[in-house]
N, C-alpha and C positions, 0 to 999 in steps of 0.2 A: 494420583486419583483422577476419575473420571468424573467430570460433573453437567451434566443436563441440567436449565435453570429456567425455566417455564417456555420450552423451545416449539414453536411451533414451520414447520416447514412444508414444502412444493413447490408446486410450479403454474409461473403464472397464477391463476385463478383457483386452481384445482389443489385442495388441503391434503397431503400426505400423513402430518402428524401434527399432532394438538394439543399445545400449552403440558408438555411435557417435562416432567422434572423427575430427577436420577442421579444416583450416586454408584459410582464401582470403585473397589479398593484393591488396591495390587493384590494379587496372588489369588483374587476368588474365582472360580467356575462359574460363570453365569449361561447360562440356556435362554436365547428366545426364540418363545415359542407361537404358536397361530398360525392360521390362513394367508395362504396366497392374498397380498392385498393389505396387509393387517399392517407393514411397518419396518416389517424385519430389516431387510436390505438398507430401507433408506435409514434408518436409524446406526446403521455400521455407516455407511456412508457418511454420516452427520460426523461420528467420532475421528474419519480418517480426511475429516472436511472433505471431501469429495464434492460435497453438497453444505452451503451455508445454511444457517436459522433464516426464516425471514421473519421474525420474530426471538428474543430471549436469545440465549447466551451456552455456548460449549466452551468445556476447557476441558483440556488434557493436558495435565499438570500444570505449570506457567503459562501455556499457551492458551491465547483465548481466540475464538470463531471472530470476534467481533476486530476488522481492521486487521488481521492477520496477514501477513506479506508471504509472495512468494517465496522466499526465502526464509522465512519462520517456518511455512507448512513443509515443506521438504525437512527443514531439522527437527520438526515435530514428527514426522510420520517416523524418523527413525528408532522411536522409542513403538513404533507398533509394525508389528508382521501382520501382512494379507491375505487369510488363505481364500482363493475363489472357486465356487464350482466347479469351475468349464477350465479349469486349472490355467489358462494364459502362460503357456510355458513356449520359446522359442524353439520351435522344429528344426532350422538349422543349426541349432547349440546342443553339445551336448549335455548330458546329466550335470558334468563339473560345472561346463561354461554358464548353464542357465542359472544355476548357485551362484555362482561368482556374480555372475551381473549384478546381482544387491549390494557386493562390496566396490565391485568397481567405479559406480556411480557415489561413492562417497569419496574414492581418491587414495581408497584402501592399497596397499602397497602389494608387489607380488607373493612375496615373502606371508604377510598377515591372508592373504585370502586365499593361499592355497591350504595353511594351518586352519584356516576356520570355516574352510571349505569341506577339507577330509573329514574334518570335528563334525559338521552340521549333516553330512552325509553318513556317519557312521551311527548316529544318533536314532534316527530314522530307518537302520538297517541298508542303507543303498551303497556303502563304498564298492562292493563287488560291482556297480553299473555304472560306473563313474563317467564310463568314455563311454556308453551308451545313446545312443536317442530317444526323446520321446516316442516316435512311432514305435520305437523298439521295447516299449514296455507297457505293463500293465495298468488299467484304469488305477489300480491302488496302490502300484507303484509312481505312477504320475504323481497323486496326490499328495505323496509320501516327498516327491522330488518340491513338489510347491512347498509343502512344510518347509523342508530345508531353507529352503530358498528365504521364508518368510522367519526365519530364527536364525539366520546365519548374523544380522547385528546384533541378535540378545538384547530382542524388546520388552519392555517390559508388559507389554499386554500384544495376545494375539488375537488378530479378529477374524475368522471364520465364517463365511457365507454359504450355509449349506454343503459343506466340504464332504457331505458322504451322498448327495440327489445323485450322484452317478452311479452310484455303486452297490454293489448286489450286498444283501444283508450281513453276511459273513466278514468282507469287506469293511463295508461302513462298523462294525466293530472293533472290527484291528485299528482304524482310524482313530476311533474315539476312543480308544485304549491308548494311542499315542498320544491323543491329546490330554488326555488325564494324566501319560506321565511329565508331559512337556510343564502342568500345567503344577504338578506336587514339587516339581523344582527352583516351581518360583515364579514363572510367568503366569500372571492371570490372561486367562481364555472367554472369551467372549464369542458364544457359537448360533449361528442362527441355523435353524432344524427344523423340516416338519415330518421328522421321525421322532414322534413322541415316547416309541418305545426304547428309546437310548436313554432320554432321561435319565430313567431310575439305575441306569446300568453302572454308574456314578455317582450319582446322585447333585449336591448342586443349587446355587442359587436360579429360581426359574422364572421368568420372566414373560408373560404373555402379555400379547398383542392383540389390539381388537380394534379397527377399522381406524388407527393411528394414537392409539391412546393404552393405556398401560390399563391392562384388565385384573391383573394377583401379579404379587411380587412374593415369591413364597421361598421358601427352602425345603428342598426334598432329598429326604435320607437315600443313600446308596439300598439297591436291593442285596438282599442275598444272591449268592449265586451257588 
């Protein structure tokens, strides 16, 4: 479980978010949602500690924000995959090598990471591009490769920053179609969006954001389609 505990954070002088408190439970789809400004990012940040409270308390499951060592936040982050906009994917790696990297940094063996490698790539439709490049692929095939990347240790919760701003509307749906299957399998998804209209496309717990404070916390049924 994910738990915010009256957390307030920023920098220096200037308040990002305010005396905030929250609960996420594995396996749910949470949406947040708001303005440029509102909270989004740093509030993912807060959960991947990127960013400490400078006030109140995070935990993600055992681990708590408060006193947290280098080496607890690295064993915590591996219970969570990163997806990021601007995808951070290594140009001179290819498709396998940039997957792999999340296991190698664990100490993962060759043997385990090229199994959870092909696994994590086939999942997301890319084994055909394995020994490809990034420059050699498409925006939503990129983002498709960060997936990978960010489910190759089978976290229990994925955090998503806006994983569809790049991408043309057709796109940005095939994505969140992947993430809605990523996410019925068991990993809870945590997705921050300001394409509102994907919302309903799933539906979802939905979370807005207003100038660093939690404006509705609502649940909204899948549309027809």
């Amino acid at each position: 479980m994910i738990v915010l505990n009256r957390v307030t954070a920023g920098f220096d002088d200037h308040t990002l978010f305010q005396d905030v408190s929250l609960k996420i439970n594995p396996g749910e789809f949470v949406f947040l949602i708001g303005p440029t400004g509102s909270g989004k990012s740093t509030l993912l940040r807060l959960l991947y500690m990127d960013m400490v409270p400078m006030h109140g308390t995070v935990a993600i499951g055992s681990y708590m924000s408060a006193g947290i060592s280098g080496r607890q936040k690295a064993m915590m982050r591996r219970s969570l995959g990163i997806v990021f906009q601007d995808y951070r994917l290594f140009d001179d790696r290819s498709v396998f090598e940039n997957v792999a990297f999340a296991l190698e940094v664990t100490g993962a063996g060759h043997s385990e990471i090229k199994r959870k490698v092909i696994m994590a790539l086939g999942d997301v439709g890319l084994s055909h591009v394995r020994y490809r490049f990034p420059h050699e692929l498409s925006g939503g095939e990129q983002q498709r490769v960060v997936i990978a990347r960010a489910m190759v240790n089978s976290p229990t919760f994925l955090l998503a920053d806006e994983p569809t701003g790049n991408l043309d509307p057709a796109t940005a749906v095939e994505i969140l179609d992947l993430l809605a299957t990523i996410n019925r399998r068991g990993t809870g998804v945590i997705m921050a969006t300001h394409h509102h209209d994907l919302v309903g496309r799933t539906g979802g717990r939905v979370i807005e954001l207003l100038s660093g404070k939690i404006q509705s916390d609502k649940m909204v049924p899948a549309r027809r389609r």
